[in-house]
N, CA, C and O of each residue as an XYZ file, in Angstrom:
496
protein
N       0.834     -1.186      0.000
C       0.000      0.000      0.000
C       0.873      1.243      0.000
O       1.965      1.032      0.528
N       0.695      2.474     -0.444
C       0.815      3.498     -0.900
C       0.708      4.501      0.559
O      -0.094      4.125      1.414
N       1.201      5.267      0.716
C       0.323      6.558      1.673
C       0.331      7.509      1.464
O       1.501      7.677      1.122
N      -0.270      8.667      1.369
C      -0.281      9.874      1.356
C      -1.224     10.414      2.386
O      -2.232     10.005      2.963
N      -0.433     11.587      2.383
C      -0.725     12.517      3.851
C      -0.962     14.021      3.109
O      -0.199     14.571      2.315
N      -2.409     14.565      3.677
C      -2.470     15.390      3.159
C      -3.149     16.663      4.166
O      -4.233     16.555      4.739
N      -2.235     17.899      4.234
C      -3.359     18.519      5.652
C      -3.447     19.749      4.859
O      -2.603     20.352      4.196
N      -5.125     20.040      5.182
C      -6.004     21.106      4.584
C      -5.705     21.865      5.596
O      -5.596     21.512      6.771
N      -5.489     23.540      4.885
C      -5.908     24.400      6.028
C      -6.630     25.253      5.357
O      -6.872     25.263      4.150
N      -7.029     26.105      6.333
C      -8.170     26.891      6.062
C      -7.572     28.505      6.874
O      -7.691     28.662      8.089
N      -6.863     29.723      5.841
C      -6.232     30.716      6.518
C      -5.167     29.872      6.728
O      -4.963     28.891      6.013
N      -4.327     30.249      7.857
C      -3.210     29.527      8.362
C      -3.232     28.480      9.164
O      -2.266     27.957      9.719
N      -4.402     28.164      9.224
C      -5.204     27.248     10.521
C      -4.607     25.919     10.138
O      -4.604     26.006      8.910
N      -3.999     24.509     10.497
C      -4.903     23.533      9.706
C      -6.273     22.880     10.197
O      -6.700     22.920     11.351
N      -7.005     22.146      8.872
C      -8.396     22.213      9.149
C      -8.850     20.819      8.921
O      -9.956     20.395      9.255
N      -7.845     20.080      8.280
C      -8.394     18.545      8.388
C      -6.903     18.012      7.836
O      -6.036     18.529      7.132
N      -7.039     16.748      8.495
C      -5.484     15.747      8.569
C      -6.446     14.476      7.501
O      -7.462     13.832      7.761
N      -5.508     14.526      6.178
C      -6.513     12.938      5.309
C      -4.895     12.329      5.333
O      -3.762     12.783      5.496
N      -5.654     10.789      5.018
C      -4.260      9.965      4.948
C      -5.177      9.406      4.209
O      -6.340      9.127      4.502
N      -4.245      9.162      2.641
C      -4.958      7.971      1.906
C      -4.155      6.539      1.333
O      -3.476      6.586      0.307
N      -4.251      5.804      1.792
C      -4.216      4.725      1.054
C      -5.063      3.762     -0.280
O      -6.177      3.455     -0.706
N      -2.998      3.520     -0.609
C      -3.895      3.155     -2.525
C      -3.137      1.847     -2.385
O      -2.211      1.846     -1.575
N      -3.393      0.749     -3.047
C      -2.769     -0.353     -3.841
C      -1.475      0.001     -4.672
O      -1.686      0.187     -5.871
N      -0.248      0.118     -4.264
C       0.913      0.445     -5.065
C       0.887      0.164     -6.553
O       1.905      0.423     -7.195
N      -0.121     -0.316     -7.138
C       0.071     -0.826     -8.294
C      -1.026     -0.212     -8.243
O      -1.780     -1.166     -8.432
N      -2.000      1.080     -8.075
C      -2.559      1.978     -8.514
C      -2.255      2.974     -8.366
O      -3.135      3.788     -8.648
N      -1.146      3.466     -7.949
C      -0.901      4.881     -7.065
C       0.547      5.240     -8.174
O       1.646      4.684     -8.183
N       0.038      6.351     -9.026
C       1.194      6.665     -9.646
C       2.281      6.997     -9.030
O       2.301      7.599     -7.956
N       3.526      6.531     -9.833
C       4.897      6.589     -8.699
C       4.922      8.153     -8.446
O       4.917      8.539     -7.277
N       4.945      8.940     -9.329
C       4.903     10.466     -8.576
C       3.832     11.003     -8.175
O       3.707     12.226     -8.241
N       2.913     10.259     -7.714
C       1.773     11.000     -6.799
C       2.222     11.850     -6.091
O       1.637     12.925     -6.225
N       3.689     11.839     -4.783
C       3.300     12.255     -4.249
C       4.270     13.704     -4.493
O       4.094     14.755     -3.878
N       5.001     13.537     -5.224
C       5.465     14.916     -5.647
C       4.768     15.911     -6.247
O       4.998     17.101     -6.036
N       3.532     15.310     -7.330
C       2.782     16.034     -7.926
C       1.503     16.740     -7.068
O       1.228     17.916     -7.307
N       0.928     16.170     -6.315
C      -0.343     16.553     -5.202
C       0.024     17.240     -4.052
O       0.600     16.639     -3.146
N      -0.323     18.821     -3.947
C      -0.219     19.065     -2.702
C      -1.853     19.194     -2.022
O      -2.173     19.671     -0.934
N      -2.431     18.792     -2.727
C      -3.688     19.118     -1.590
C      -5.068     17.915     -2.374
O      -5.271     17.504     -3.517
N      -5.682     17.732     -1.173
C      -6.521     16.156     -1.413
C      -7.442     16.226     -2.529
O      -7.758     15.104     -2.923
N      -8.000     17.226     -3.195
C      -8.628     17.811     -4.468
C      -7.639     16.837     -5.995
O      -8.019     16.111     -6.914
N      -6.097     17.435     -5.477
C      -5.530     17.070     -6.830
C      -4.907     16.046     -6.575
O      -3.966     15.781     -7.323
N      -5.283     14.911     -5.176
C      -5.091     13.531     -5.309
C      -6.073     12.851     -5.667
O      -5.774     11.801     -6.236
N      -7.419     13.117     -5.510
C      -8.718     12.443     -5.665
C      -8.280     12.847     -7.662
O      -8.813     11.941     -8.304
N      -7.868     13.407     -8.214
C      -8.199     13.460     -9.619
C      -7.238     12.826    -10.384
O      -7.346     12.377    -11.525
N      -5.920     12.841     -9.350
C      -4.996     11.947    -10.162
C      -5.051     10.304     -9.978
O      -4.713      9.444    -10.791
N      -5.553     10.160     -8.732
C      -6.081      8.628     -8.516
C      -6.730      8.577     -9.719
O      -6.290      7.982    -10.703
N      -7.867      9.241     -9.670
C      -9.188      9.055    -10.422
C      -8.200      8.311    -11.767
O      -7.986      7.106    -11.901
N      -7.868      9.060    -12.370
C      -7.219      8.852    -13.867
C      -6.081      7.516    -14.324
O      -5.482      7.289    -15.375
N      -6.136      6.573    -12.582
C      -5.103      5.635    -12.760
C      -5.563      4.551    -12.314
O      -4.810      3.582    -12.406
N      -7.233      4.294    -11.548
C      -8.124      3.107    -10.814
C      -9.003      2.770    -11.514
O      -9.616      3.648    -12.119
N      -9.297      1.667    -11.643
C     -10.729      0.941    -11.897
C     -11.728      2.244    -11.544
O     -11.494      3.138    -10.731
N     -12.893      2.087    -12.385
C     -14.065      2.633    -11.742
C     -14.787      2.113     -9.875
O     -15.198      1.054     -9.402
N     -14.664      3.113     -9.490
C     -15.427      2.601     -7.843
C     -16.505      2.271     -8.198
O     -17.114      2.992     -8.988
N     -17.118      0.970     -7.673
C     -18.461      0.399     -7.121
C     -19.060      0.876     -6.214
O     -20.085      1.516     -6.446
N     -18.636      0.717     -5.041
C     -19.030      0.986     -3.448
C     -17.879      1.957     -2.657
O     -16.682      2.174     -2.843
N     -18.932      2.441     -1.636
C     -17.931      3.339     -0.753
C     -18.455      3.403      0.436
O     -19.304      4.250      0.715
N     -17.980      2.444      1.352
C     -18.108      2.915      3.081
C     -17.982      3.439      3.627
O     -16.800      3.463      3.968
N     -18.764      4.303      4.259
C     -17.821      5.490      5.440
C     -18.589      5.204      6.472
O     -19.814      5.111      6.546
N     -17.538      5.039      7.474
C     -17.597      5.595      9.097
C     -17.398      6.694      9.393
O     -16.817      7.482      8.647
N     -17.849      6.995     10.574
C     -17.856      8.529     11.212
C     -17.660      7.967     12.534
O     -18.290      6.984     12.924
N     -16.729      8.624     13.280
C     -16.750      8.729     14.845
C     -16.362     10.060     15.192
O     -15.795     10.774     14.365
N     -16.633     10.464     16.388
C     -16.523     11.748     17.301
C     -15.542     10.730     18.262
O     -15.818      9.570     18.565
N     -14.252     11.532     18.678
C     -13.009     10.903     19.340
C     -12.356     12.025     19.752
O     -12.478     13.164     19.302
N     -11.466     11.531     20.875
C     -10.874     12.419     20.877
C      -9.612     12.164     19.926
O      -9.414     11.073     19.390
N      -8.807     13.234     19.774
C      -7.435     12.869     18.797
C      -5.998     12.002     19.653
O      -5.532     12.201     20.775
N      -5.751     11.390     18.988
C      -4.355     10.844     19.403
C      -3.411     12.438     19.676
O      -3.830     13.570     19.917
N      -2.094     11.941     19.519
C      -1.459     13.158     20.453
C      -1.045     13.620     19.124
O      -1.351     14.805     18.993
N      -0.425     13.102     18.014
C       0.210     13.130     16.471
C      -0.792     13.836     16.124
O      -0.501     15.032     16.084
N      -2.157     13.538     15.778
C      -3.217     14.583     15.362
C      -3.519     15.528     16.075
O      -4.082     16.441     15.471
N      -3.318     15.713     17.461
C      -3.777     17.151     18.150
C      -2.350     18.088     17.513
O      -2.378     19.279     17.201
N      -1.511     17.438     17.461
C      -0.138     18.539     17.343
C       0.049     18.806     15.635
O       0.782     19.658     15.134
N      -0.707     17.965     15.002
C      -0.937     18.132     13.637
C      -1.784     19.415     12.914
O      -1.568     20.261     12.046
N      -3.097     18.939     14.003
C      -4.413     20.296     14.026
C      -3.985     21.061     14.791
O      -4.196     22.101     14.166
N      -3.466     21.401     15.821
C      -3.045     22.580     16.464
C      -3.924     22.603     17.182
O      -4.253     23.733     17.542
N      -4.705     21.461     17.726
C      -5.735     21.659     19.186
C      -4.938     20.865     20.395
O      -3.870     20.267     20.522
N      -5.926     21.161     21.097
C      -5.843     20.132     22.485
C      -6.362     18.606     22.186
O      -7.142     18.267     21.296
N      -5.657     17.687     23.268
C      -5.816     16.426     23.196
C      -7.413     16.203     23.665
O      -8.026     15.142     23.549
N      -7.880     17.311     24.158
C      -9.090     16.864     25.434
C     -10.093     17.378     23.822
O     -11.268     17.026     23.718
N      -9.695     17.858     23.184
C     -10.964     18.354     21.924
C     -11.534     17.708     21.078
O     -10.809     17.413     20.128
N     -12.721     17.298     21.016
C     -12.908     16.150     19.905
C     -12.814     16.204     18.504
O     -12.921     17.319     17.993
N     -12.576     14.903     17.533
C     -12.265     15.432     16.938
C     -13.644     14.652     16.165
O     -14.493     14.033     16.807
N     -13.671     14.859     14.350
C     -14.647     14.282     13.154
C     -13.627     12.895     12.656
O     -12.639     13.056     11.938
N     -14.043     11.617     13.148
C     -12.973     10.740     12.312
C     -13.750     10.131     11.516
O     -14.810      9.571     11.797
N     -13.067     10.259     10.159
C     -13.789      9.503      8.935
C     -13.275      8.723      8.370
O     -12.291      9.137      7.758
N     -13.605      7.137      8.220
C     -12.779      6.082      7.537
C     -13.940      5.571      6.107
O     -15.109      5.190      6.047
N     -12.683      5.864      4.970
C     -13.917      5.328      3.967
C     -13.147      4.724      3.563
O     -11.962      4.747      3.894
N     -13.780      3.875      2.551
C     -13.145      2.254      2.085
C     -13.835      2.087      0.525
O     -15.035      1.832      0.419
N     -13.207      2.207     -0.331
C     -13.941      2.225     -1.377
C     -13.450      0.845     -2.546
O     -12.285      0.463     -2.658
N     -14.181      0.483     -3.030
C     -13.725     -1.137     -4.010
C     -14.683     -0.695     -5.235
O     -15.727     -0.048     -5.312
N     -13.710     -1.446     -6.293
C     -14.085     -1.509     -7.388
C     -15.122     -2.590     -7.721
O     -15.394     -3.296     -6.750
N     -15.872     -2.941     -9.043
C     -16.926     -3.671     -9.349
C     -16.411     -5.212     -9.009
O     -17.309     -6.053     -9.016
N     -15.147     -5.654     -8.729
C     -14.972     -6.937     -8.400
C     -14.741     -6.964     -7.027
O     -14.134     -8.009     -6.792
N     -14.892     -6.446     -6.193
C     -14.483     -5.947     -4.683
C     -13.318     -5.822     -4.056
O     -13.172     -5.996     -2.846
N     -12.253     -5.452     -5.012
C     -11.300     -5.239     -4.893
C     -10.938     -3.696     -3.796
O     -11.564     -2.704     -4.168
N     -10.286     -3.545     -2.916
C      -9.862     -2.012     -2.412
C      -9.355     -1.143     -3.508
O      -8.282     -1.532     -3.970
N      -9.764     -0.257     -3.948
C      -9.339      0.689     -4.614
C      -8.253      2.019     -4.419
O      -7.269      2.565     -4.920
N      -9.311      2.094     -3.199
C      -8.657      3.125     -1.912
C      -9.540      3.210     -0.808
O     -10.758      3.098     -0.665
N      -8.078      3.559      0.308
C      -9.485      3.851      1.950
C      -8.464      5.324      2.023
O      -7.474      5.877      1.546
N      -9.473      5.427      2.927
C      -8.889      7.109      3.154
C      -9.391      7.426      4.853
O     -10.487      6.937      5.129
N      -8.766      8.106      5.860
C      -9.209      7.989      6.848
C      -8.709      9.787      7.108
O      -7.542     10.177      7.141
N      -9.894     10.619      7.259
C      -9.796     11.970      7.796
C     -10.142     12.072      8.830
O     -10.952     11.347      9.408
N      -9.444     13.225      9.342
C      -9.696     13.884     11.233
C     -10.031     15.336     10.847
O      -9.470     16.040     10.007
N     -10.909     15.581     11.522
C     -11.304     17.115     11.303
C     -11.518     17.470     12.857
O     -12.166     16.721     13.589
N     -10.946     18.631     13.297
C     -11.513     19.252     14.490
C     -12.877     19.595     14.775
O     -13.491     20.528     14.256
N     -13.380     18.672     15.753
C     -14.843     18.835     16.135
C     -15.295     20.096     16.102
O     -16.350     20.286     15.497
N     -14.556     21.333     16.787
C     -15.351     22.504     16.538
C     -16.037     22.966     15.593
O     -17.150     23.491     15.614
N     -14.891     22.618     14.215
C     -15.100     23.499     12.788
C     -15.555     22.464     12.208
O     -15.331     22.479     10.998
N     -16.166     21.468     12.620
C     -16.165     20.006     11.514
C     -17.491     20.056     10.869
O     -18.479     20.314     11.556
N     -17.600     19.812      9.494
C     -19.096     20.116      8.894
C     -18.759     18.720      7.710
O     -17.821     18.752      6.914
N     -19.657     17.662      7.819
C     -19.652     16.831      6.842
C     -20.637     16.735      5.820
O     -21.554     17.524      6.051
N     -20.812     16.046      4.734
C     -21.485     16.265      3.513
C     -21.603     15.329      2.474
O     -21.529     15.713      1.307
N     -21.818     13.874      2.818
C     -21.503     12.991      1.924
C     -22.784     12.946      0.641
O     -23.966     13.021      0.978
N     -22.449     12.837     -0.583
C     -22.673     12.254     -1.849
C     -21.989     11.511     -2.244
O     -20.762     11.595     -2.292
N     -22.914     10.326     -2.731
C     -22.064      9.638     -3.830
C     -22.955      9.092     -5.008
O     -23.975      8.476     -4.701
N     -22.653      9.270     -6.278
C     -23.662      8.763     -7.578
C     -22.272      8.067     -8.086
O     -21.186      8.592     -8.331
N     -22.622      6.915     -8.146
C     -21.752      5.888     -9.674
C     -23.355      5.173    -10.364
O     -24.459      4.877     -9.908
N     -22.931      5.151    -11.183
C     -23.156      3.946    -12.239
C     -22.027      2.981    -12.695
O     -20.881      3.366    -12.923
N     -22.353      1.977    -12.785
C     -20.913      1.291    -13.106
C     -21.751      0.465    -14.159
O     -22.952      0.221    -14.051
N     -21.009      0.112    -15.094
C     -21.817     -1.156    -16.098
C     -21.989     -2.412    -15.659
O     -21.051     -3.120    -15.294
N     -23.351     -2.815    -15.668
C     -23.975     -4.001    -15.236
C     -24.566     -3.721    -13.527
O     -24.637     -4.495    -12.573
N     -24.921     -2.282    -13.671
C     -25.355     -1.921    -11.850
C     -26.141     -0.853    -12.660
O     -25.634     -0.160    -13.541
N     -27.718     -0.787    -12.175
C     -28.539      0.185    -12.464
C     -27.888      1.584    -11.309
O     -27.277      1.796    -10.261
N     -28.675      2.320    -12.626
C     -28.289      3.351    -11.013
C     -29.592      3.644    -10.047
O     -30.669      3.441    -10.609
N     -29.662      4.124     -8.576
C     -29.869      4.014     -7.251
C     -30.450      5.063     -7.804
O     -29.981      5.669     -8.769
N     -31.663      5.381     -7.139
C     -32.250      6.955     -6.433
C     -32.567      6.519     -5.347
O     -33.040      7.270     -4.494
């Protein structure tokens, strides 16, 4: 597996810690020189994986380990947004998981997801 580490900020703040994992044999060798921010990793994945099937996400409210409080620039006692998603292609293969921390204060989530994949109607 692959990793990339990617921290959003927002102003000078940072505002969310993503770590993604890929299948080395999907993860272009210069991913990580080319991507500085999780926007222009989600597009360069995009252009090198199977089409996604499915996508799991968890959500927990936690507090942060000590690596993520000193990462976000909070306190250990602050909770944080933890998000683990897990996504596989039409044979159920892992494609990619991705696991974000967002500081509970500022944390606002928003999930969509639309695929069609061939041989899968699409969902409303």
């Amino acid at each position: 597996m692959s990793e990339l580490l990617c921290v959003g900020y927002e102003g000078d703040s940072p505002h969310s810690l993503i770590r993604v994992y890929v299948p080395r044999d999907l993860a272009p060798i210069n991913l990580q020189a080319e991507v500085p921010c999780w926007g222009s990793v989600e597009t360069a994945l995009a252009e090198v994986r199977p089409a996604l099937a499915d996508t799991q996400e968890t959500v927990a409210a936690r507090l942060p380990t000590r690596s993520e409080a000193a990462t976000l620039r909070i306190s250990t006692t602050l909770a944080v947004l933890a998000i683990t998603r897990v996504s596989t292609d039409i044979t159920g293969r892992v494609a990619e998981a991705a696991h974000l921390v967002l500081p509970g204060d500022r944390a606002n989530a928003l999930f969509t997801t639309h695929r069609t994949t061939p041989g899968r109607p699409a969902q409303r």
